[in-house]
C-alpha positions as CSV (number, residue, x, y, z in Angstrom):
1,X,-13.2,0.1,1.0
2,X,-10.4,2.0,-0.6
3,X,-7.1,0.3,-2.1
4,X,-3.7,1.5,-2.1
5,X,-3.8,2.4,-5.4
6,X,-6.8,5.0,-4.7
7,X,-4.7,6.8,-2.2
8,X,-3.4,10.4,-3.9
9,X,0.7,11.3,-3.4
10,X,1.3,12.9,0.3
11,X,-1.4,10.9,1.7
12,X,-1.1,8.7,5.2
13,X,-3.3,5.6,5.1
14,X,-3.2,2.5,7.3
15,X,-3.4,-1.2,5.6
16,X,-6.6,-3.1,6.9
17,X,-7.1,-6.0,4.8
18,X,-4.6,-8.1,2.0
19,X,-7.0,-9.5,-0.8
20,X,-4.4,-11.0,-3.0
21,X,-3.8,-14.7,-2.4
22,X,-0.6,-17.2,-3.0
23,X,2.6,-15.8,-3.5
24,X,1.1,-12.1,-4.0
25,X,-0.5,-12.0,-0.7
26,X,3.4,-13.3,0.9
27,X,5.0,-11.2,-1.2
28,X,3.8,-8.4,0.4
29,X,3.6,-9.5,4.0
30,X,7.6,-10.0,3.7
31,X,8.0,-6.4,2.0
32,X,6.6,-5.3,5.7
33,X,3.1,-4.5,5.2
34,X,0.5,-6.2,7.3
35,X,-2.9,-5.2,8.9
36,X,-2.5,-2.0,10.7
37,X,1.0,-0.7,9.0
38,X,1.1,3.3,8.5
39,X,1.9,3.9,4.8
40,X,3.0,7.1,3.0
41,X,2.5,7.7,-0.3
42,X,5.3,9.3,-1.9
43,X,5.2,9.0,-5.7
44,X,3.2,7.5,-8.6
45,X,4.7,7.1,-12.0
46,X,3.0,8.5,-14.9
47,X,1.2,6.2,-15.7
48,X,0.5,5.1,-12.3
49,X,2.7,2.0,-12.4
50,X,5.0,1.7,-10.0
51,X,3.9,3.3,-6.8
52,X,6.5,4.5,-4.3
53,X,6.0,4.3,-0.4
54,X,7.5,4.7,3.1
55,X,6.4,1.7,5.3
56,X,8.0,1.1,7.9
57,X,10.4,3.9,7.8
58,X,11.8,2.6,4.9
59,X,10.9,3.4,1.3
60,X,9.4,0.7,-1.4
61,X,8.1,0.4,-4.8
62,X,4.8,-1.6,-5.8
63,X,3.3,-2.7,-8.9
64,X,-0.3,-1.3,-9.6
65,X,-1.2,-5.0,-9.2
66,X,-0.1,-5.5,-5.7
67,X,-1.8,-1.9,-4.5
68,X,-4.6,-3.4,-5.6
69,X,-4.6,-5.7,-3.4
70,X,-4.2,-3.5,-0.6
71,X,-6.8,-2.5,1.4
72,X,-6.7,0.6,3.5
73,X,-8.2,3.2,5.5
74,X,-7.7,6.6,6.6
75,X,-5.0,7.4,9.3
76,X,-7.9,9.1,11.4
77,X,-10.2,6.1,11.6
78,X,-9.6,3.6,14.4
């Protein structure tokens, strides 16, 4: 399984699982993404720290860290 982090720039993916735990794992369930979201990756940073997003229809920075703990899988797999 594939994180969010893996996923290149221009790609769809759709979340399937949240690995992270405590505040991490709520964190990201109040920025909107939750099993079966559509995500688009828009941009990585240099150094691949933050990554930017559309979730949602609205756009959204993460931490390497917190892509991590993002699972996902292709659009085209139900």
């Amino acid at each position: 399984m594939s994180t969010l982090k893996d996923v290149k720039v221009g790609e769809k993916c759709v979340v399937s699982k949240l690995t992270g735990e405590g505040a991490i794992k709520r964190r990201i369930m109040d920025m909107g993404l939750t099993k079966n979201t559509e995500v688009l990756v828009h941009k990585v940073a240099p150094l691949g720290d933050p990554i930017e997003v559309t979730v949602r229809g609205y756009e959204l920075s993460l931490r390497k860290d917190e892509a991590q703990c993002i699972e996902v899988r292709d659009v085209a797999v139900a």
